[in-house]
N, C-alpha and C positions, 0 to 999 in steps of 0.2 A: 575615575580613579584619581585621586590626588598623589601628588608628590612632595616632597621635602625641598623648600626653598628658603629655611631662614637660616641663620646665621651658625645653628648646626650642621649643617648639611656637608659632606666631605665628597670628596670624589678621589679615584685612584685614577696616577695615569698612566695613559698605557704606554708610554714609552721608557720611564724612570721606572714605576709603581712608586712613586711617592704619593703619599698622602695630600691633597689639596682643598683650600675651604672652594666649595662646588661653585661659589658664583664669581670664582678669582679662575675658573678652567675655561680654557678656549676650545674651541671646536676646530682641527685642522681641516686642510681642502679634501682628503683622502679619509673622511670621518675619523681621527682618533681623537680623544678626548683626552687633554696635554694641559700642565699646569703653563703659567703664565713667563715661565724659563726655557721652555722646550717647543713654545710657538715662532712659528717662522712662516711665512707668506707663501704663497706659488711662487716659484722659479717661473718666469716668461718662457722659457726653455721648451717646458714642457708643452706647453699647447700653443705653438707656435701659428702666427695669422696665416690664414689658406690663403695661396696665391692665384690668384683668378686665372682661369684654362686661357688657356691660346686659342684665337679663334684657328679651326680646322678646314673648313669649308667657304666658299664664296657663297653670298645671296645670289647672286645671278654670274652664274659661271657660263660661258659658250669657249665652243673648240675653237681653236684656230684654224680658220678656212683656208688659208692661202696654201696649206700643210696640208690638204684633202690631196687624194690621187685622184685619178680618173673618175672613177665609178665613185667618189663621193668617200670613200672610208679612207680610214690612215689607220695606221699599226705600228708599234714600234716592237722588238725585238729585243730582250736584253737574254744576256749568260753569261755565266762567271765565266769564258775563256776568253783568252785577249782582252781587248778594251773593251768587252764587255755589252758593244753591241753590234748586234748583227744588220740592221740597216732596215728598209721598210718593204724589200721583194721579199717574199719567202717562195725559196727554191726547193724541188722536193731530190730529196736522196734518199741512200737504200742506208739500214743498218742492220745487222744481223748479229744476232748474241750466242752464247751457248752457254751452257751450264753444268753439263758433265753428265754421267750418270749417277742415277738415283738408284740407291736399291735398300728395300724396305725389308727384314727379319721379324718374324711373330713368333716368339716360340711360347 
């Protein structure tokens, strides 16, 4: 397929629709086809450089032993009440809930 590239050749753009000689048209970043009045470059803005991740994790991570209980484990305890933690015994207590009664109709 051939196309039209000499010195007849027009183009419309698409931002004006003015009439323009085709090899005076530019090509924008976001493909519109624009006369040589209505080209503008990318804004840096828009595709701004990625900022490299934070490393997340250790290569060679070990607990802290000195922090071990007896039997070798540690645990810590946290909850949103008070300051938030609870220490590293966990003591057992009772709790009891209730909820009302339920009663279900089908008619």
């Amino acid at each position: 397929m051939a196309f039209a590239s000499n010195k007849n050749a027009y183009g419309i753009c698409d931002i004006t629709g003015f009439r323009y000689k085709l090899a005076d048209m530019k090509l924008t970043w976001n493909g519109l086809l624009v006369g040589p009045d209505q080209w503008s470059p990318k804004e840096p803005q828009i595709d701004p450089k990625p900022k490299p991740a934070d490393a997340e994790a250790l290569r060679i991570s070990r607990p802290d032993q000195a922090a071990d209980g007896e039997d070798g484990t540690f645990f810590q305890v946290y909850t949103n009440v008070g300051l938030g933690r609870l220490g590293t015994t966990l003591q057992t207590f009772g709790l009891t809930t209730t909820l009302g009664n339920v009663e279900v109709t089908i008619t």
